[in-house]
DSSP file (Angstrom, degrees, kcal/mol; ACC not computed):
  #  RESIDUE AA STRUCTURE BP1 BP2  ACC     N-H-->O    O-->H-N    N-H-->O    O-->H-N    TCO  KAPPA ALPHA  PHI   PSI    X-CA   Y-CA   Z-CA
    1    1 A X              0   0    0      0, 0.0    24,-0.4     0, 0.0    25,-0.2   0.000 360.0 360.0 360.0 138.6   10.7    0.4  -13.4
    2    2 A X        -     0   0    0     23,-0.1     2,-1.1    22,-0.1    24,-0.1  -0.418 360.0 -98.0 -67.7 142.3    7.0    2.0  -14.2
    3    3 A X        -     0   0    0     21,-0.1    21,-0.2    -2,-0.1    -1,-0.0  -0.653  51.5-156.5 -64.8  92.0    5.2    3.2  -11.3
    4    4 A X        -     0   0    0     19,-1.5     2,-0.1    -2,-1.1     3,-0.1  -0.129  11.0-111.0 -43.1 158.6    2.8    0.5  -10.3
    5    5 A X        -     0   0    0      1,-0.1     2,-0.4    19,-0.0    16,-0.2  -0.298  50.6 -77.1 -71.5 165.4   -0.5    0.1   -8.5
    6    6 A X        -     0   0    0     -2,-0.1     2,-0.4    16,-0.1    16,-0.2  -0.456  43.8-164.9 -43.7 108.1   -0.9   -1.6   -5.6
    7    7 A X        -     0   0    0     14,-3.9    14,-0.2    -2,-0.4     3,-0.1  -0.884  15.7-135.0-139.0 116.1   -0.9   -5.5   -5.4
    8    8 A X        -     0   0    0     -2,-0.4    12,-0.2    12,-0.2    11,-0.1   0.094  30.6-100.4 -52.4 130.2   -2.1   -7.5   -2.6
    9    9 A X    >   -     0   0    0     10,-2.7     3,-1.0     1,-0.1    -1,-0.1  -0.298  26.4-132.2 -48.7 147.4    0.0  -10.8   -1.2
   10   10 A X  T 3  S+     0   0    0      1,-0.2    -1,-0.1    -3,-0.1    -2,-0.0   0.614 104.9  72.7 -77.2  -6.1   -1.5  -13.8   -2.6
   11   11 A X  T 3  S+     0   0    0      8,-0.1    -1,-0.2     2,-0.1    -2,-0.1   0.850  80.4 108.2 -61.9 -38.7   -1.3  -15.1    0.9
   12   12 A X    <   -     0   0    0     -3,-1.0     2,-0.1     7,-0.2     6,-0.1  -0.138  67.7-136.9 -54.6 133.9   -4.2  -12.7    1.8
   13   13 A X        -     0   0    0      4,-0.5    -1,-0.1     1,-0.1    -2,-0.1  -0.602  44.3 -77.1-102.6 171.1   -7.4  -13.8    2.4
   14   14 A X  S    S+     0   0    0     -2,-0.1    -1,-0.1     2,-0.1    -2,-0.1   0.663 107.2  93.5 -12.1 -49.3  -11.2  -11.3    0.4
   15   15 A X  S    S-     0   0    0      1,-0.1    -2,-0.0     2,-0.1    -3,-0.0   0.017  92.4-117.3-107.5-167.3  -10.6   -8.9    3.2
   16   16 A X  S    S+     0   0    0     17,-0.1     2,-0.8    -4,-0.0    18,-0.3   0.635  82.2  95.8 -78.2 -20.6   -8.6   -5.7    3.5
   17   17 A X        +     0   0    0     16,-0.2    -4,-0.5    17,-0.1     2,-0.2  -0.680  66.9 114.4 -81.7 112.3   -5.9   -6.7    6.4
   18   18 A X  S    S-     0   0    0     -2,-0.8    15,-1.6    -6,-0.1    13,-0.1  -0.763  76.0 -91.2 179.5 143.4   -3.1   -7.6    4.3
   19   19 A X  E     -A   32   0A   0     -2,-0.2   -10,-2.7    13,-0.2    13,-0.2  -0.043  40.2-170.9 -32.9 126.9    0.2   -7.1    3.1
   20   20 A X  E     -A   31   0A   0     11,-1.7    11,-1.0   -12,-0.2     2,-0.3  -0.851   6.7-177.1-126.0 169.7    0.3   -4.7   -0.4
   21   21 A X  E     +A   30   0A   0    -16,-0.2   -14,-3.9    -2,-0.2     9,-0.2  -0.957   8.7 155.1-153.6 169.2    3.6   -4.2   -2.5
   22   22 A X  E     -A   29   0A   0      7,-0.9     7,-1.0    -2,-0.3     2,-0.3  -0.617  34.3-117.2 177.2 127.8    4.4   -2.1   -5.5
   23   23 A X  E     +A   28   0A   0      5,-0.2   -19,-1.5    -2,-0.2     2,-0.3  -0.661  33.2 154.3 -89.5 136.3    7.1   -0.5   -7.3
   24   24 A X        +     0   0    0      3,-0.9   -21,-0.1    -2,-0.3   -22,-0.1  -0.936  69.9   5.6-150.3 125.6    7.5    3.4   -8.0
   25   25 A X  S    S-     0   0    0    -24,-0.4    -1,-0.2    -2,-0.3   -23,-0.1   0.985 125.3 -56.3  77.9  28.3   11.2    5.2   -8.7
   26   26 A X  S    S+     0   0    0      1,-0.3    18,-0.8   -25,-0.2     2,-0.3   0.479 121.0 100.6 106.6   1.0   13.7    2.2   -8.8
   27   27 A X  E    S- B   0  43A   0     16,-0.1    -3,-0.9   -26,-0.1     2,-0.4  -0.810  70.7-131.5-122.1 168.3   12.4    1.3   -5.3
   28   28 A X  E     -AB  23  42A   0     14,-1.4    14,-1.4    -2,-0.3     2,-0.4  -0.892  26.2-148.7 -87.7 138.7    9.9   -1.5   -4.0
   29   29 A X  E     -AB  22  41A   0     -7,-1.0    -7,-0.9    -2,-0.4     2,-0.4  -0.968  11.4-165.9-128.3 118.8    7.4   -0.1   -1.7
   30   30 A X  E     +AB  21  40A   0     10,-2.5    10,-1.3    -2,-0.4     2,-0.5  -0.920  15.4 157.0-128.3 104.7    5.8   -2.0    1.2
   31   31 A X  E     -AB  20  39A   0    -11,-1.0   -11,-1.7    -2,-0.4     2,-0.6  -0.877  41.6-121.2-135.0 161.1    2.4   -1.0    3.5
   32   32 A X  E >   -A   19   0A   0      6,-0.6     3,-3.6    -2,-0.5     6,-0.2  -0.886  31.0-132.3 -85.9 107.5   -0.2   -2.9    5.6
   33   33 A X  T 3  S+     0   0    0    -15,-1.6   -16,-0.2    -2,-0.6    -1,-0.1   0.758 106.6  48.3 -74.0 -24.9   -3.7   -1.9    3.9
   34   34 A X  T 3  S+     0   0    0    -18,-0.3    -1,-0.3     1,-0.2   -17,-0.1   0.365 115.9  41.7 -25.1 -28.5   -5.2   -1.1    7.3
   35   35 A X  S X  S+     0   0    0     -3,-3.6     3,-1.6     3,-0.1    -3,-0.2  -0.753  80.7 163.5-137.2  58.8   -2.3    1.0    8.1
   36   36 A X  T 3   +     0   0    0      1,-0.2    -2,-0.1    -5,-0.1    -3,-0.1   0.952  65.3  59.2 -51.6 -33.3   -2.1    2.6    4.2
   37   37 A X  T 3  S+     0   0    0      1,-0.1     2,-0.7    -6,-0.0    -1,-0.2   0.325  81.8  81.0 -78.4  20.5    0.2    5.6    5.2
   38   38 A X    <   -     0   0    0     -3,-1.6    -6,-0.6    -6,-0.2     2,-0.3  -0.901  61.5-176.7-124.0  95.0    3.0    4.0    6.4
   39   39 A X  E     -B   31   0A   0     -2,-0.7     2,-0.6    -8,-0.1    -8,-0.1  -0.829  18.1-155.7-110.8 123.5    5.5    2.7    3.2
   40   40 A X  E     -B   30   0A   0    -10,-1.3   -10,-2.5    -2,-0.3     2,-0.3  -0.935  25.3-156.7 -93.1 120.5    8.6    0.7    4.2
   41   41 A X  E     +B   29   0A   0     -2,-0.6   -12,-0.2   -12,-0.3     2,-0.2  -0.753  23.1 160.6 -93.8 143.4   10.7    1.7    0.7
   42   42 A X  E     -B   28   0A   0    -14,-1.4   -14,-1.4    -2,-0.3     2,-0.5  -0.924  39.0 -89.6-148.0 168.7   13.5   -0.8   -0.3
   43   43 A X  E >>  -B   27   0A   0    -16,-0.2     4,-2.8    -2,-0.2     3,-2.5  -0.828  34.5-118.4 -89.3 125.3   15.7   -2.0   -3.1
   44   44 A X  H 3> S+     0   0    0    -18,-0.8     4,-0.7    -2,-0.5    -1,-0.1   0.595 118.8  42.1 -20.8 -28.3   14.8   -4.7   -5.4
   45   45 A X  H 3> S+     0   0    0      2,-0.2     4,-0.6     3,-0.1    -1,-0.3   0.661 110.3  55.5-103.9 -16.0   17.7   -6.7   -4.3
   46   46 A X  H <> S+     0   0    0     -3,-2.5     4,-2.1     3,-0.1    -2,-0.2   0.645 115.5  43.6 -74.6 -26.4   17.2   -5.8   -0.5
   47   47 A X  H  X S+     0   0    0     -4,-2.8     4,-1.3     2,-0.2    -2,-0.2   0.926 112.3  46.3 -89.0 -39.4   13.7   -7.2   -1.1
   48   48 A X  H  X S+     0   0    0     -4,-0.7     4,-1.3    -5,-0.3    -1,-0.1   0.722 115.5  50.8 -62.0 -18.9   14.5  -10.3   -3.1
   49   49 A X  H  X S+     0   0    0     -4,-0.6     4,-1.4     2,-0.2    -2,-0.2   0.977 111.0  46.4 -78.7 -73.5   17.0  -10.8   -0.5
   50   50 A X  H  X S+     0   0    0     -4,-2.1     4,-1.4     2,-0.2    -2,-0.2   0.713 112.9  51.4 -38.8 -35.6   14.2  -10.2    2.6
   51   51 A X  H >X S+     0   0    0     -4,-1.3     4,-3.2     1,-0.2     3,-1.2   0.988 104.8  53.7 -98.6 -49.8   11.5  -12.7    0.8
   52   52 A X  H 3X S+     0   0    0     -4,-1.3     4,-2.6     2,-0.3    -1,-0.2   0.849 111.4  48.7 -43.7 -41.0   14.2  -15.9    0.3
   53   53 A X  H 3<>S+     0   0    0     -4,-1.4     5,-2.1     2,-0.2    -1,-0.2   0.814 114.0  46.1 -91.3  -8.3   14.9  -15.7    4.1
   54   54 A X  H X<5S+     0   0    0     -4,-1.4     3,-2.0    -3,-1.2    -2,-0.3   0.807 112.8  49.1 -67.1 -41.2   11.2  -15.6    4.8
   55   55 A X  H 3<5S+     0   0    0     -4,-3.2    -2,-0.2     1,-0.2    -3,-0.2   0.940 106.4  53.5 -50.0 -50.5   10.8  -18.1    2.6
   56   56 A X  T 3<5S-     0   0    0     -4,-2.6    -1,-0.2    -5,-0.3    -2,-0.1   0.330 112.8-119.6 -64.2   1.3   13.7  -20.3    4.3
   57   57 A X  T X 5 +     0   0    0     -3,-2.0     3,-1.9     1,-0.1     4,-0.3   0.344  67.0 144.5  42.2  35.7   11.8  -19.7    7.3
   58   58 A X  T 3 <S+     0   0    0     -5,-2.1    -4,-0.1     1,-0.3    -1,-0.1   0.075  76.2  45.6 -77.2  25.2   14.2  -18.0    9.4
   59   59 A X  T >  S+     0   0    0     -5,-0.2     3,-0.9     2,-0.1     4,-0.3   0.109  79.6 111.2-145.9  11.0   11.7  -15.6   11.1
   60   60 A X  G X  S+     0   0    0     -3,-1.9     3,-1.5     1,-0.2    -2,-0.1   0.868  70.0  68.0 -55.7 -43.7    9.3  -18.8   11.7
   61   61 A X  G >  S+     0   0    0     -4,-0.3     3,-1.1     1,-0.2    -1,-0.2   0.806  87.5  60.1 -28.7 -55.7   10.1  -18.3   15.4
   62   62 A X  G <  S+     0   0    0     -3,-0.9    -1,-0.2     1,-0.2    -2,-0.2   0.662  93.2  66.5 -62.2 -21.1    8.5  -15.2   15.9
   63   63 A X  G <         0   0    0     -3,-1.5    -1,-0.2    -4,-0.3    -2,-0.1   0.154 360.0 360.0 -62.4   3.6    5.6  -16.5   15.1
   64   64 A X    <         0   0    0     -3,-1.1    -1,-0.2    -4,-0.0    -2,-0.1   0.168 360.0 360.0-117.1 360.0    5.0  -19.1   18.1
């Protein structure tokens, strides 16, 4: 993988609090634009993995 730029969730609404993601070095890279120095690094399959169980809505809970 090519380093990429940053790219904003599509979830996000015009303003700057919002999930950014990008890949740089084999790894996916994950920050909060608010909070811009702080990168959760992962693996492409630890991440595809992470986004199906959001998706499946096993973390809906936390949310209440």
């Amino acid at each position: 993988m090519n380093p990429s730029s940053w790219q904003k969730s599509s979830f996000s609404s015009a303003g700057d609090n919002c999930v950014e993601v990008r890949t740089v070095d084999n790894l996916v890279e994950l920050r909060e634009s608010d909070s811009g120095d702080v990168i959760v690094r992962t693996t492409p399959t630890k991440f595809a993995a992470f986004l199906q169980t959001l998706k499946a809505g096993e973390f809906d809970h936390l949310t209440t």
